[in-house]
N, C-alpha and C positions, 0 to 999 in steps of 0.2 A: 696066478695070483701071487704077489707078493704080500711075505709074512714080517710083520715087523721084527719077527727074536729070531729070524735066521738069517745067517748063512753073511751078515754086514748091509743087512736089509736099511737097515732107521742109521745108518751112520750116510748112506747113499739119500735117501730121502732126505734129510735133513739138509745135506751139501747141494742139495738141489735146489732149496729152498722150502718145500714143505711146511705146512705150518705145524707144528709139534700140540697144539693145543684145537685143533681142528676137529669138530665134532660129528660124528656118523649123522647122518639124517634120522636116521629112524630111533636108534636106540640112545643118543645124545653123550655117546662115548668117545673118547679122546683116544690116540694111540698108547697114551700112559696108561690109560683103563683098561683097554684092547691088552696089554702084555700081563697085566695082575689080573683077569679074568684068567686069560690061556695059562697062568703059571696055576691058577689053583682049580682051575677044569676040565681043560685039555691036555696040559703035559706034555706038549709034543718033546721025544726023545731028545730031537735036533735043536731045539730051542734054547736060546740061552737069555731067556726070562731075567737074570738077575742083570746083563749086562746090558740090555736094551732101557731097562728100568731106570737103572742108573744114568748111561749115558743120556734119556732124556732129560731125566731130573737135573743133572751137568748142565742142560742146556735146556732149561728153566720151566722145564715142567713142571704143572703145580699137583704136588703129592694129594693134595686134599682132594682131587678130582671128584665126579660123580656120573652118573647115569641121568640120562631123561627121567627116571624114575626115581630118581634119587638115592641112589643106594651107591657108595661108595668103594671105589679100587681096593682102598684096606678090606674090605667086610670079601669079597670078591676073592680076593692073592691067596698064591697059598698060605703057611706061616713063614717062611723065608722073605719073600715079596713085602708080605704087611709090615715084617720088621724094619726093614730097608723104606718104607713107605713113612712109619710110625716116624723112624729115626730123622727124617726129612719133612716132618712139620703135620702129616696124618693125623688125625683123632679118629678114633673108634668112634662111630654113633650112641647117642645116651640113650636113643628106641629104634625096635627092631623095624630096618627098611622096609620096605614092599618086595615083594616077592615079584610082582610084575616089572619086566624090559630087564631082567639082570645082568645084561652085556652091555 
């Protein structure tokens, strides 16, 4: 399986053409979303969350993303992530999401 915050994963996708705003089927998440979930759930060691963030954001990822369920990348990232998310046009929700689909 390929992970988007490792190892030059989303700079390979992208050059291939991939579409950066492409949504999971089930849970209606984008790979923007996919990298601030894993930065504020999974953590993987080898990840580098902050530079996959970026670089999609570079290449026009839209910060404000959300879920099938509605719940938002910000609400999602760790605090490092949601800063870098905020700083690129993010708002924090004014009511608390749904708990259900939070990937």
């Amino acid at each position: 399986m390929l992970v988007w915050e490792q190892g030059g994963a989303a700079e390979r996708l992208i050059a291939n053409g991939f579409d950066i705003e492409d949504k999971h089927d089930l849970f209606g998440s984008s790979p923007l979303l996919w990298a601030a979930h894993g930065s504020g759930n999974i953590t993987n060691p080898k990840g580098d969350y902050a530079g996959t963030v970026m670089l999609l954001l570079s290449k026009g990822a839209a910060a404000d993303t959300h879920n099938a369920a509605g719940v938002p990348a910000v609400v999602m990232a760790s605090s490092k992530i949601a800063e870098i998310l905020r700083a690129n046009g993010a708002k924090l929700p004014t009511t608390r999401p749904s708990a259900a689909l939070t990937t």
